[in-house]
C-alpha positions in Angstrom: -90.8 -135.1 -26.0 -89.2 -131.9 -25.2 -86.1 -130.4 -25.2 -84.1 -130.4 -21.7 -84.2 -127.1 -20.0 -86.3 -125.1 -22.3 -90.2 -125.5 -21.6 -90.9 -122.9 -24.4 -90.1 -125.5 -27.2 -90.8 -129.2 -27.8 -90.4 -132.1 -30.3 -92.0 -135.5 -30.7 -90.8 -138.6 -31.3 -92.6 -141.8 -32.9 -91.8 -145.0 -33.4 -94.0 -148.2 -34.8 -93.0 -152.0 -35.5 -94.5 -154.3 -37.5 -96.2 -157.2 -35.7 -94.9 -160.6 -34.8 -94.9 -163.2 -37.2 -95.0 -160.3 -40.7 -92.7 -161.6 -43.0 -91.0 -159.2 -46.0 -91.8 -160.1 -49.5 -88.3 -159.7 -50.5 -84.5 -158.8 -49.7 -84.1 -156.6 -46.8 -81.2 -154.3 -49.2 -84.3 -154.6 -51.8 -86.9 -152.7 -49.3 -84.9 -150.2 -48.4 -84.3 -149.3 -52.1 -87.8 -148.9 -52.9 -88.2 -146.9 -49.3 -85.1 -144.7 -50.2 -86.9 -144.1 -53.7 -89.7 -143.2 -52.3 -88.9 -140.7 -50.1 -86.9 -139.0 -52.8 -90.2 -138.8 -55.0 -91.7 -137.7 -51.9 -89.7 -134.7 -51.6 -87.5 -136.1 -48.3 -83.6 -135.4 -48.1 -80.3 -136.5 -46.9 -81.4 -139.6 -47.6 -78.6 -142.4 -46.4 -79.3 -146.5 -46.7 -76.5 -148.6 -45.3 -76.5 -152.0 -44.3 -73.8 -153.6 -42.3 -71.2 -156.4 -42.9 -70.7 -159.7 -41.3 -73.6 -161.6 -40.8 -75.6 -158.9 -39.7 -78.9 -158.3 -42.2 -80.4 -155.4 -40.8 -80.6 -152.5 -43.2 -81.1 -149.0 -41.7 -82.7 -146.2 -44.1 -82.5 -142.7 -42.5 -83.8 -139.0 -44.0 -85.4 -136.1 -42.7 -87.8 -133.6 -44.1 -87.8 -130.4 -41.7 -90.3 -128.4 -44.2 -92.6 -131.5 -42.8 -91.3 -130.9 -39.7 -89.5 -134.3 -39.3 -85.6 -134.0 -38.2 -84.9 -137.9 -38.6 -86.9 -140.4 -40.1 -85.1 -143.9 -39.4 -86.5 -147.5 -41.2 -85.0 -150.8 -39.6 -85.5 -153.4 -41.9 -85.0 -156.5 -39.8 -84.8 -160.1 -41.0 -85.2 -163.1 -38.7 -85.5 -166.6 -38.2 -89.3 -166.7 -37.0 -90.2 -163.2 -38.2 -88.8 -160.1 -40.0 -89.4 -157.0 -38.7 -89.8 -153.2 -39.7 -89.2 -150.5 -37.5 -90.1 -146.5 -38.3 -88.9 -144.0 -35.9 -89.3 -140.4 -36.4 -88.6 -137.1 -34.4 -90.0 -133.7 -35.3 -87.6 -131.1 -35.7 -87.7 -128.5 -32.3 -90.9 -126.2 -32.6 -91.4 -123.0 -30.7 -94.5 -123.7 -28.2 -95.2 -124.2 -24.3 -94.0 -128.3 -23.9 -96.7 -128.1 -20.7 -99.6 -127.3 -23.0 -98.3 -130.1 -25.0 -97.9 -132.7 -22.3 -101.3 -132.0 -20.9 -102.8 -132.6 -24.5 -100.9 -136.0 -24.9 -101.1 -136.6 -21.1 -105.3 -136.1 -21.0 -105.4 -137.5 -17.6 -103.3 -134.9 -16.2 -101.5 -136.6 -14.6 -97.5 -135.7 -16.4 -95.3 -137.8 -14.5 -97.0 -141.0 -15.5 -98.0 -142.8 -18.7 -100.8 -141.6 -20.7 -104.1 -143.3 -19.7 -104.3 -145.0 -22.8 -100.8 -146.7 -24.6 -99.6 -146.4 -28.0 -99.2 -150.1 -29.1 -95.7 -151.5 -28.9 -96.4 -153.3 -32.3 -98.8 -152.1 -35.1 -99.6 -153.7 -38.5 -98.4 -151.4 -41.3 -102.0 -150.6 -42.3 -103.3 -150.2 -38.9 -104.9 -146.4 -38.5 -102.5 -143.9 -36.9 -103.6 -142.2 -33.9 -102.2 -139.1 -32.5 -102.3 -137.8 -28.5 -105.4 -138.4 -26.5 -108.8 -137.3 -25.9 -110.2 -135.6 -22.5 -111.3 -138.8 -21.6 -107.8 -140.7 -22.1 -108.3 -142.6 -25.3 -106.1 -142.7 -28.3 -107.3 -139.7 -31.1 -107.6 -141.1 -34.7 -108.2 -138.7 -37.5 
Protein backbone atom coordinates (compact mmCIF):
# COMPACT_ATOMS: atom_id res chain seq x y z
CA UNK A 1 0.00 0.00 0.00
CA UNK A 2 1.25 3.27 -0.69
CA UNK A 3 3.08 4.97 -3.10
CA UNK A 4 7.01 5.45 -2.51
CA UNK A 5 7.89 8.88 -1.39
CA UNK A 6 4.54 10.51 -1.24
CA UNK A 7 2.73 9.99 2.23
CA UNK A 8 -0.17 12.26 0.95
CA UNK A 9 -1.53 9.45 -1.36
CA UNK A 10 -2.06 5.62 -1.19
CA UNK A 11 -3.37 2.60 -3.07
CA UNK A 12 -4.31 -0.99 -1.95
CA UNK A 13 -3.70 -4.02 -3.25
CA UNK A 14 -5.68 -7.44 -2.82
CA UNK A 15 -5.23 -10.65 -3.73
CA UNK A 16 -7.35 -14.06 -2.93
CA UNK A 17 -6.81 -17.91 -4.04
CA UNK A 18 -9.05 -20.41 -4.10
CA UNK A 19 -8.43 -23.27 -1.65
CA UNK A 20 -6.52 -26.50 -2.01
CA UNK A 21 -8.09 -29.27 -3.47
CA UNK A 22 -11.11 -26.77 -5.68
CA UNK A 23 -11.28 -28.09 -8.88
CA UNK A 24 -12.82 -25.87 -12.13
CA UNK A 25 -15.91 -27.20 -13.75
CA UNK A 26 -14.49 -26.67 -17.14
CA UNK A 27 -11.52 -25.44 -19.56
CA UNK A 28 -9.28 -23.02 -18.05
CA UNK A 29 -9.60 -20.75 -21.83
CA UNK A 30 -13.45 -21.45 -21.07
CA UNK A 31 -13.45 -19.54 -17.49
CA UNK A 32 -11.75 -16.78 -18.55
CA UNK A 33 -14.32 -16.26 -21.34
CA UNK A 34 -17.18 -16.15 -19.13
CA UNK A 35 -14.92 -13.86 -16.60
CA UNK A 36 -13.90 -11.59 -19.60
CA UNK A 37 -17.69 -11.39 -20.46
CA UNK A 38 -18.58 -10.48 -17.41
CA UNK A 39 -16.57 -7.78 -16.70
CA UNK A 40 -17.56 -6.20 -19.96
CA UNK A 41 -21.46 -6.47 -18.83
CA UNK A 42 -20.11 -5.16 -15.77
CA UNK A 43 -18.92 -2.02 -17.06
CA UNK A 44 -14.90 -2.96 -16.70
CA UNK A 45 -12.28 -1.97 -19.60
CA UNK A 46 -9.14 -2.79 -21.33
CA UNK A 47 -10.03 -6.05 -20.87
CA UNK A 48 -7.07 -8.53 -22.20
CA UNK A 49 -7.30 -12.67 -21.76
CA UNK A 50 -4.26 -14.42 -23.06
CA UNK A 51 -3.07 -17.76 -22.41
CA UNK A 52 0.35 -19.02 -23.13
CA UNK A 53 1.81 -21.70 -25.45
CA UNK A 54 3.72 -24.75 -24.83
CA UNK A 55 2.51 -26.77 -22.26
CA UNK A 56 1.79 -24.07 -20.02
CA UNK A 57 -2.27 -23.95 -19.06
CA UNK A 58 -2.51 -21.00 -17.14
CA UNK A 59 -4.80 -18.38 -18.56
CA UNK A 60 -4.31 -14.79 -17.22
CA UNK A 61 -7.46 -12.32 -17.54
CA UNK A 62 -6.51 -8.64 -16.77
CA UNK A 63 -8.91 -5.20 -16.76
CA UNK A 64 -9.23 -2.28 -14.69
CA UNK A 65 -12.09 -0.11 -13.81
CA UNK A 66 -10.64 3.32 -12.37
CA UNK A 67 -14.33 4.93 -12.04
CA UNK A 68 -14.40 1.86 -9.26
CA UNK A 69 -11.28 2.77 -8.37
CA UNK A 70 -9.44 -0.42 -9.45
CA UNK A 71 -6.16 0.17 -11.76
CA UNK A 72 -5.61 -3.65 -12.43
CA UNK A 73 -7.76 -6.42 -11.86
CA UNK A 74 -5.70 -9.74 -12.75
CA UNK A 75 -7.57 -13.61 -12.74
CA UNK A 76 -5.00 -16.58 -12.82
CA UNK A 77 -6.77 -19.44 -13.89
CA UNK A 78 -4.56 -22.28 -12.93
CA UNK A 79 -4.96 -25.99 -13.70
CA UNK A 80 -3.09 -28.72 -11.96
CA UNK A 81 -2.53 -32.16 -11.28
CA UNK A 82 -3.98 -32.38 -7.59
CA UNK A 83 -5.93 -29.10 -7.72
CA UNK A 84 -6.72 -26.11 -9.97
CA UNK A 85 -6.40 -22.90 -8.78
CA UNK A 86 -7.82 -19.30 -9.17
CA UNK A 87 -6.09 -16.35 -8.26
CA UNK A 88 -7.69 -12.52 -8.14
CA UNK A 89 -5.45 -9.73 -7.56
CA UNK A 90 -6.44 -6.20 -7.68
CA UNK A 91 -4.80 -2.71 -6.96
CA UNK A 92 -6.79 0.48 -6.56
CA UNK A 93 -5.79 3.25 -8.66
CA UNK A 94 -3.64 6.10 -6.44
CA UNK A 95 -6.07 8.15 -4.20
CA UNK A 96 -5.28 11.45 -2.67
CA UNK A 97 -5.28 10.88 1.38
CA UNK A 98 -2.69 10.73 4.41
CA UNK A 99 -1.16 6.75 3.77
CA UNK A 100 -0.51 7.06 7.88
CA UNK A 101 -4.19 7.44 8.61
CA UNK A 102 -4.51 4.60 6.37
CA UNK A 103 -1.90 2.30 7.83
CA UNK A 104 -3.13 2.92 11.31
CA UNK A 105 -6.74 1.84 10.16
CA UNK A 106 -5.47 -1.45 8.60
CA UNK A 107 -2.69 -1.66 11.15
CA UNK A 108 -5.33 -1.42 14.42
CA UNK A 109 -2.56 -2.49 16.65
CA UNK A 110 -0.46 0.31 15.96
CA UNK A 111 2.10 -1.08 15.56
CA UNK A 112 3.14 -0.12 11.38
CA UNK A 113 6.21 -1.89 10.87
CA UNK A 114 4.70 -5.29 11.61
CA UNK A 115 1.80 -7.43 10.36
CA UNK A 116 -1.55 -6.56 11.23
CA UNK A 117 -2.74 -8.37 14.38
CA UNK A 118 -5.00 -10.35 12.62
CA UNK A 119 -4.01 -12.02 8.88
CA UNK A 120 -5.86 -11.93 5.72
CA UNK A 121 -6.05 -15.74 4.74
CA UNK A 122 -3.58 -16.93 2.21
CA UNK A 123 -6.33 -19.08 0.64
CA UNK A 124 -10.22 -18.27 0.67
CA UNK A 125 -13.11 -20.26 -0.80
CA UNK A 126 -14.73 -18.18 -3.62
CA UNK A 127 -17.89 -17.59 -1.45
CA UNK A 128 -16.15 -16.95 1.74
CA UNK A 129 -17.26 -13.31 3.13
CA UNK A 130 -14.77 -10.54 2.24
CA UNK A 131 -13.38 -8.58 5.00
CA UNK A 132 -11.79 -5.27 4.81
CA UNK A 133 -8.95 -3.68 7.38
CA UNK A 134 -9.32 -4.20 11.01
CA UNK A 135 -11.12 -3.23 13.98
CA UNK A 136 -9.56 -1.35 17.23
CA UNK A 137 -9.28 -4.46 18.70
CA UNK A 138 -7.13 -6.27 15.72
CA UNK A 139 -9.76 -8.47 14.12
CA UNK A 140 -10.60 -8.71 10.50
CA UNK A 141 -13.91 -6.03 9.60
CA UNK A 142 -16.71 -7.77 7.57
CA UNK A 143 -19.42 -5.75 6.20
Amino acid sequence: MGVPGDASRYEFDLTRRTPEGWRLDGAPMELAEEVAAWLDENGWSDIKTRGYSGEIADVVVEAEYPEKHVDLLVVDISPGELFDSVTVSATSTCQPGDAHDVLALVYADGDLDGGPVDQFPELEHPRAEPSFGFTEDGKRRFP
